[in-house]
ROGU-807330 format. One record per residue (C-alpha): residue number from 0; x, z, y. Coordinates in steps of 0.25 Angstrom, whole numbers, always signed. Example, Ala and Ser with C-alpha at 12.3 -4.5 7.8 and 13.67 -1.06 7.14 Angstrom:
// ROGU-807330
[0, [+49, +31, -18]]
[1, [+55, +29, -4]]
//
This chain:
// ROGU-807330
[0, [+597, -253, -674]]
[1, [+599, -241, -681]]
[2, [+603, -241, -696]]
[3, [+589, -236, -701]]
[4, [+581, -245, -691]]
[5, [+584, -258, -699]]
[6, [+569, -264, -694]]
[7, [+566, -271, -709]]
[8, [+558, -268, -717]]
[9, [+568, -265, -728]]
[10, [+574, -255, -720]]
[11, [+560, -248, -715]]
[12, [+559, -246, -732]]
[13, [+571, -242, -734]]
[14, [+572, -230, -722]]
[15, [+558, -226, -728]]
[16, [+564, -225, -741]]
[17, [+576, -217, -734]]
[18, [+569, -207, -728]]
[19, [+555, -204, -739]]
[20, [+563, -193, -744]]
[21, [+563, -186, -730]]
[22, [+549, -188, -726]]
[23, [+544, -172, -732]]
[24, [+543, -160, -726]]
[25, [+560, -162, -723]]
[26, [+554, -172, -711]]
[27, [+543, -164, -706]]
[28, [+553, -152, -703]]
[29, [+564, -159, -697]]
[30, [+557, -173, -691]]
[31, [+557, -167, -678]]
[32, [+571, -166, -675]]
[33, [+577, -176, -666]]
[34, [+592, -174, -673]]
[35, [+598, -187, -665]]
[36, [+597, -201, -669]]
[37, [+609, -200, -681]]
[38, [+600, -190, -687]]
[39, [+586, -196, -691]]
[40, [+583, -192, -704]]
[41, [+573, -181, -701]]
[42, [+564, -194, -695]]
[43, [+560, -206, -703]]
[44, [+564, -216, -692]]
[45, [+553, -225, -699]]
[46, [+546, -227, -686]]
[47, [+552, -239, -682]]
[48, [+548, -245, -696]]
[49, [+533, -241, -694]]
[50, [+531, -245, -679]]
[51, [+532, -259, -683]]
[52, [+527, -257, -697]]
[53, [+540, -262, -705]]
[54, [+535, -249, -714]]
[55, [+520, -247, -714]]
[56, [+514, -232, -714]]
[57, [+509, -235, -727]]
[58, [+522, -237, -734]]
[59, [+529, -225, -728]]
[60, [+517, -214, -732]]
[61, [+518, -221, -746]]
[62, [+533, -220, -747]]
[63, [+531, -206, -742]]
[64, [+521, -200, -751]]
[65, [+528, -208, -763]]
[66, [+539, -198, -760]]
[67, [+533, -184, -754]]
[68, [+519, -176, -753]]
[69, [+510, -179, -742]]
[70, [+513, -164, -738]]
[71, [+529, -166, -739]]
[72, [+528, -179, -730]]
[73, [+515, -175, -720]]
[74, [+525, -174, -708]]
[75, [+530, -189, -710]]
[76, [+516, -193, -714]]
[77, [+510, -187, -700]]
[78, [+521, -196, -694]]
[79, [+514, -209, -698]]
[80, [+503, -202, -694]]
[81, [+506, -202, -681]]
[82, [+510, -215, -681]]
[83, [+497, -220, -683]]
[84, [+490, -210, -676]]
[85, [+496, -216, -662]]
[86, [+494, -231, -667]]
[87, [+478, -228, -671]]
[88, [+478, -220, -659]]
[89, [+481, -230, -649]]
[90, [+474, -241, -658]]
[91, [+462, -235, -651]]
[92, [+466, -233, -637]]
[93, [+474, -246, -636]]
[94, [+472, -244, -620]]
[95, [+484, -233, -620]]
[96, [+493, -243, -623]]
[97, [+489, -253, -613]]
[98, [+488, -242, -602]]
[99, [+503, -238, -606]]
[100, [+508, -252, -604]]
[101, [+499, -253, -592]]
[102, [+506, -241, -587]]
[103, [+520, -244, -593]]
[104, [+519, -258, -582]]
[105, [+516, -248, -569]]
[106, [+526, -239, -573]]
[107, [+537, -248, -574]]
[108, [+535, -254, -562]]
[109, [+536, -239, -555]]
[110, [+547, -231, -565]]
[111, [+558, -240, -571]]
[112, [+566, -241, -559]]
[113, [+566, -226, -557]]
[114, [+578, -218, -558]]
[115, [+573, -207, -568]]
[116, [+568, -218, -577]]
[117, [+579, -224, -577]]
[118, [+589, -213, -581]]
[119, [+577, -209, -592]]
[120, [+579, -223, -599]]
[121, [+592, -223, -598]]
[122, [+594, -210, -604]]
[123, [+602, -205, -592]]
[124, [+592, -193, -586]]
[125, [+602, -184, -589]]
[126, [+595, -176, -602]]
[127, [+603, -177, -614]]
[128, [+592, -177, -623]]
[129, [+583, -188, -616]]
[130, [+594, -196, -612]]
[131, [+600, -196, -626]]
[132, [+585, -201, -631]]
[133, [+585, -212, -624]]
[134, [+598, -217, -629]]
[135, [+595, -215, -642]]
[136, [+580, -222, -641]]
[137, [+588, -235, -634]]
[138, [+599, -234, -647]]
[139, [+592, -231, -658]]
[140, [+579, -235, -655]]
[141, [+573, -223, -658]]
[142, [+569, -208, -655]]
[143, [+566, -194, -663]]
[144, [+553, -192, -661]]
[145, [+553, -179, -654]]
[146, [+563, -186, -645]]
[147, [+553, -195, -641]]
[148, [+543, -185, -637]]
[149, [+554, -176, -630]]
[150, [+559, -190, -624]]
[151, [+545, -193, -617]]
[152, [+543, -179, -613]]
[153, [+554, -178, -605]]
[154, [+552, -192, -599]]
[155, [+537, -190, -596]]
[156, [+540, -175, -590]]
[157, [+555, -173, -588]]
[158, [+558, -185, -582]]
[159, [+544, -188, -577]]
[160, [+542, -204, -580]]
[161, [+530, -212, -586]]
[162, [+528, -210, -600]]
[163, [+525, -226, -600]]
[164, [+539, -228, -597]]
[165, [+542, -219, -608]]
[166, [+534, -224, -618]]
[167, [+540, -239, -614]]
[168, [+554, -234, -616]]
[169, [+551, -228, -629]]
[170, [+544, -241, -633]]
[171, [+558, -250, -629]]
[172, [+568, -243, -638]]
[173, [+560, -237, -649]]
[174, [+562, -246, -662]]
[175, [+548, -237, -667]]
[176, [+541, -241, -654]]
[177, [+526, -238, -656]]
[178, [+518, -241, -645]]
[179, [+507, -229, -651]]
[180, [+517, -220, -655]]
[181, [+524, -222, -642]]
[182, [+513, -223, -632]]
[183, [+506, -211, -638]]
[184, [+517, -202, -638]]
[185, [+522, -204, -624]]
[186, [+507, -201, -620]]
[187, [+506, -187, -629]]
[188, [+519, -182, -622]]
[189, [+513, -186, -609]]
[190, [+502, -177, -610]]
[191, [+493, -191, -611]]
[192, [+488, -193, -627]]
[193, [+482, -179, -627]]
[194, [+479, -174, -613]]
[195, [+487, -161, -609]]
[196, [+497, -162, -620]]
[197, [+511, -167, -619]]
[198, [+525, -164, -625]]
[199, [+535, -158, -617]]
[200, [+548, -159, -622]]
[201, [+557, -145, -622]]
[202, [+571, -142, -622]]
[203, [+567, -134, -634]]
[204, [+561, -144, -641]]
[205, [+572, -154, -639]]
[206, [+584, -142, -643]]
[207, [+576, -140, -656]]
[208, [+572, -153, -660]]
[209, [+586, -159, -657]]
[210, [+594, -148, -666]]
[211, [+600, -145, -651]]
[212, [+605, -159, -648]]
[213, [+598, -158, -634]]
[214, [+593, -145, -625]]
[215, [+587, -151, -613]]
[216, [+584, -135, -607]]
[217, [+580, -136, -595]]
[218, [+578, -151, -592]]
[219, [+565, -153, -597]]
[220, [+550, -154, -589]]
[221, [+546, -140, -597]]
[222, [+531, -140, -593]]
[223, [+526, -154, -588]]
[224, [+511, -158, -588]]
[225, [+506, -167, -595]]
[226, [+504, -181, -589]]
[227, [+492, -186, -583]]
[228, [+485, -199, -587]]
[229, [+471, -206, -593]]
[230, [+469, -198, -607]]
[231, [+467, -207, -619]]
[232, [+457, -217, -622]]
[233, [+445, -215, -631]]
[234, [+448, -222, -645]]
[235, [+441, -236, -648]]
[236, [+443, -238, -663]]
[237, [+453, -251, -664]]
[238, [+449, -263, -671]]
[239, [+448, -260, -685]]
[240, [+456, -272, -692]]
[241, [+455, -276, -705]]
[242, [+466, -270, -716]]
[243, [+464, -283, -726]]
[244, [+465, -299, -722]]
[245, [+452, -304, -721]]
[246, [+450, -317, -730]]
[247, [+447, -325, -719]]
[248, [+461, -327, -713]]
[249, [+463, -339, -722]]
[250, [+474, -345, -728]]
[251, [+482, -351, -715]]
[252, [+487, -339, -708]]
[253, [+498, -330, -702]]
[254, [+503, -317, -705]]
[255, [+507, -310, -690]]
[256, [+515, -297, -689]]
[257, [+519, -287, -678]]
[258, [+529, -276, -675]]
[259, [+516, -270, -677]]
[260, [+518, -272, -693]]
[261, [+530, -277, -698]]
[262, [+526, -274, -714]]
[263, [+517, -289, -717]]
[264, [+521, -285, -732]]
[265, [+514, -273, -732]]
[266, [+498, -271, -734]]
[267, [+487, -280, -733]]
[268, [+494, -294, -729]]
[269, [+504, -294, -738]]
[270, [+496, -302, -747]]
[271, [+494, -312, -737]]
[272, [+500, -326, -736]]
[273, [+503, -330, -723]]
[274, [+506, -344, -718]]
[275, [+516, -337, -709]]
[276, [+520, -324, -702]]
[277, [+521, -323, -688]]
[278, [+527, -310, -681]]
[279, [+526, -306, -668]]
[280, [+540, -302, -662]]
[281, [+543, -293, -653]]
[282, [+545, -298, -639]]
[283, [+550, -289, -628]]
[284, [+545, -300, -616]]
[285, [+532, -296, -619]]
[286, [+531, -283, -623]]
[287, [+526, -272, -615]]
[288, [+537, -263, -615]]
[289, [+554, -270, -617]]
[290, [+558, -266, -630]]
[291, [+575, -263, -633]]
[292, [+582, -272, -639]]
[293, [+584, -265, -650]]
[294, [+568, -262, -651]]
[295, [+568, -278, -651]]
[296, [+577, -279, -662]]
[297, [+570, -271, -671]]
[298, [+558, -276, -669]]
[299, [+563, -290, -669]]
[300, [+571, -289, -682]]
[301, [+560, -280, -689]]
[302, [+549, -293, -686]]
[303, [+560, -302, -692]]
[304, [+562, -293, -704]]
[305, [+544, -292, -706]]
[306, [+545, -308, -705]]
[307, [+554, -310, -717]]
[308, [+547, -300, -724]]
[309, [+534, -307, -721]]
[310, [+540, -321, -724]]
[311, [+546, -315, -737]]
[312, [+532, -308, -742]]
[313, [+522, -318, -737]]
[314, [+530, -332, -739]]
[315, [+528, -338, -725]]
[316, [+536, -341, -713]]
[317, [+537, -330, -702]]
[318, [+538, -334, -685]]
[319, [+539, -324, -675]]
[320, [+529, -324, -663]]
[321, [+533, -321, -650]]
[322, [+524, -315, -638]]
[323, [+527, -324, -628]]
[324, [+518, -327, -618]]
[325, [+506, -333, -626]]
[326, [+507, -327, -640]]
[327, [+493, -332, -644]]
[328, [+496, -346, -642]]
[329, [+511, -345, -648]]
[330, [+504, -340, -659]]
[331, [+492, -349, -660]]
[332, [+505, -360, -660]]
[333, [+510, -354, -670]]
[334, [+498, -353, -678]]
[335, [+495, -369, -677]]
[336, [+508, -372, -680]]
[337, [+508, -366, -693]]
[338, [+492, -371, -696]]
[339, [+488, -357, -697]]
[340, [+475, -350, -692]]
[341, [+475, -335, -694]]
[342, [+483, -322, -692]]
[343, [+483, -311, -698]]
[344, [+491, -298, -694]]
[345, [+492, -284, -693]]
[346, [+485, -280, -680]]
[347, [+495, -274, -670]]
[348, [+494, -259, -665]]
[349, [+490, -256, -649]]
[350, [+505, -262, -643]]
[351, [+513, -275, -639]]
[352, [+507, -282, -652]]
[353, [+494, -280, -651]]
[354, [+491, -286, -637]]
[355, [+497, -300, -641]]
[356, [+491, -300, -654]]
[357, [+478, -298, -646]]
[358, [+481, -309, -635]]
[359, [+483, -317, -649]]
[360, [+471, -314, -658]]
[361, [+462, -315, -644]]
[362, [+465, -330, -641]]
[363, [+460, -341, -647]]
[364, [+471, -346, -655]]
[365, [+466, -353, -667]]
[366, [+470, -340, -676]]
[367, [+461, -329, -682]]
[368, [+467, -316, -683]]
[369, [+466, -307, -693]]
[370, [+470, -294, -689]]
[371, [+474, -283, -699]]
[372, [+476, -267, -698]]
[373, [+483, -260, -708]]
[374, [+476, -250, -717]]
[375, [+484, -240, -712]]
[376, [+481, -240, -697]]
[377, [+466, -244, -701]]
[378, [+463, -232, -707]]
[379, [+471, -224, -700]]
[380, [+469, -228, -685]]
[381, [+455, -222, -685]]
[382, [+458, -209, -686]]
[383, [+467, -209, -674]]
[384, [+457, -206, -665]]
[385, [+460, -192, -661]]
[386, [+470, -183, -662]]
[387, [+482, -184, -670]]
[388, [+477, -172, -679]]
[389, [+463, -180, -682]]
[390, [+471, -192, -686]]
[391, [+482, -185, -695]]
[392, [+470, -178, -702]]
[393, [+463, -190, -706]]
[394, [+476, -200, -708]]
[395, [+486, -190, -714]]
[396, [+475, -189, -727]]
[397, [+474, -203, -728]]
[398, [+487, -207, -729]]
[399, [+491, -199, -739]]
[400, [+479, -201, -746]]
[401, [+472, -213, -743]]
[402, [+477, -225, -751]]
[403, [+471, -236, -742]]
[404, [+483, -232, -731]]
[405, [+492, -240, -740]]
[406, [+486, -253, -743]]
[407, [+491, -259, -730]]
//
């Protein structure tokens, strides 16, 4: 894993601190610069921490404004912003998602075994610039951002293969994996988020933004249409989840975490005294897509690292809980075992947590669940209804300004 990727919580603190004094008007003019993977410092490469919550948004925008003017530090701000833009986005169109992993199954059993995919994962089409992409995604775990739009336009209209292929591919090696982020920007450079716009990537482009490290003249789709497809959904607000533990959850209960929200310590619950903490390791038999081994690894040591924080904090035992084939009933085992009648957790975000913990929180398993939602996403997630531009006009106020964003 790379040096700054440490997945621990210590080190998520410590590469925020590192990079505070760069997030001003220094980021805005020159984040857009893919410079190559041994230069990263015009990007806060904290995406990895905040996908799986090891750093919540609430302590980034405080260390930043601790240190720089809201004006100074609005580009790095609208970045968070976008973050959860997507997340309360697809919270209240949660079909997309299954329609993607729906489509993802038909198109494997059509695409994999095709040449052209094949050279594209392998990084062997033949274009320096792509090619060179998909190594460094399967290295490093990672991708500039303008590389991963450039990336899916020349997948989608150079190469001309499904965008569910490429949204999986991304979701294997990427150590920031987000299935919001991921899903909706694959579809907004297809041409599907917003009907009739897509992003094209241009030789141009790609000479300016990569200081001349790669000049693909001549090799690229120059005017592809955007793709076809069902347009979005109409928005059903999601379930509007507590911020606060109700006092009827009792004394005899479990604490259960995600990759969804590795920070336990942080917000509302930690307060709470939990019996025990039971986490929910990643499991790549019964995920929808095959994460890398390195993906794996980072997930897998940054659960282990938000267990002995959660031990250390709450003073209880930790397990880890597998999916397996049955997870209610390995759960409600579990739950007997220990003589313990109620959950509570974090609710996890439209993905491959939220489906179990459903099957779980559906059965009748001797357990009542208290489901939570961080003040954050609560107060936030309604206004991503529309457009980009309507949410950043109502959110953007309120977390500068709004002191309730950084209770929990």
């Amino acid at each position: 894993m790379s040096k700054d990727l440490v997945p621990t919580r210590a080190a998520a603190l410590a590469h925020l601190k590192e990079f505070l004094p760069r997030a001003t008007t220094v980021y805005a003019q020159k984040r857009n610069f893919d410079l190559g993977p041994e230069h990263r410092d015009n990007v806060s490469r904290l995406s990895a921490y905040l996908s799986h919550r090891i750093l919540t948004e609430r302590e980034v925008v405080e260390a930043v404004l601790e240190q720089h003017k809201p004006r100074e530090s609005e580009a790095f701000l609208q970045e968070l912003c976008w973050r959860t833009y997507w997340k309360g986005w697809l919270e209240g169109r949660p079909q997309l998602y299954q329609a993607w992993i729906r489509l993802l199954a038909e198109d494997r059993r059509r695409w994999p075994e095709r040449e052209d995919y094949q050279k594209a994962v392998a990084g062997e089409t033949g274009l320096e610039a792509f090619d060179h992409w998909v190594k460094e995604l399967k290295k490093t775990g990672y991708l500039h951002h303008q590389a991963r739009t450039w990336f899916a336009s020349i997948w989608l209209f150079t190469w001309k293969l499904p965008w569910s292929l490429g949204a999986e591919f991304f979701m294997r090696y990427l150590l920031d994996g987000d299935v919001a982020s991921n899903t909706l920007n694959w579809r907004s450079v297809a041409g599907l988020q917003t009907k009739g716009k897509h992003h094209v990537a241009t030789a141009r482009a790609i000479e300016k933004y990569t200081k001349g490290r790669f000049n693909p003249s001549g090799k690229l789709a120059l005017s592809p249409v955007p793709l076809s497809g069902p347009g979005s959904p109409p928005y059903l607000p999601p379930i509007d989840f507590p911020f606060t533990v109700s006092d009827k959850v009792g004394e005899d209960y479990a604490l259960f975490i995600t990759l969804d929200d590795l920070a336990p310590e942080v917000g509302s619950i930690s307060g709470m005294k939990p019996a025990l903490v039971i986490a929910l390791g990643p499991d790549e038999g019964d995920m929808p897509w095959s994460p890398s081994a390195r993906v794996i690894e980072f997930q897998s040591e940054a659960l282990r690292d938000a267990r002995e924080r959660a031990e250390a904090h709450f003073g209880c035992p930790s397990v880890e809980l597998k999916l397996g084939e049955d997870p209610a009933a390995a759960l409600q085992a579990l739950m007997k075992e220990r003589g313990l009648n109620s959950l509570v957790y974090y609710e996890p975000f439209v993905g491959p947590w939220k489906e179990p913990v459903a099957k779980m929180s559906s059965r009748d398993v001797g357990v009542k669940f208290f489901p939570l939602r961080r003040s954050w996403d609560g107060l936030l997630f309604p206004h991503a209804v529309k457009s980009y531009l309507h949410f950043r006009k109502y959110a953007l106020p309120q977390i500068v300004r709004t002191k309730r964003l950084t209770r929990t």
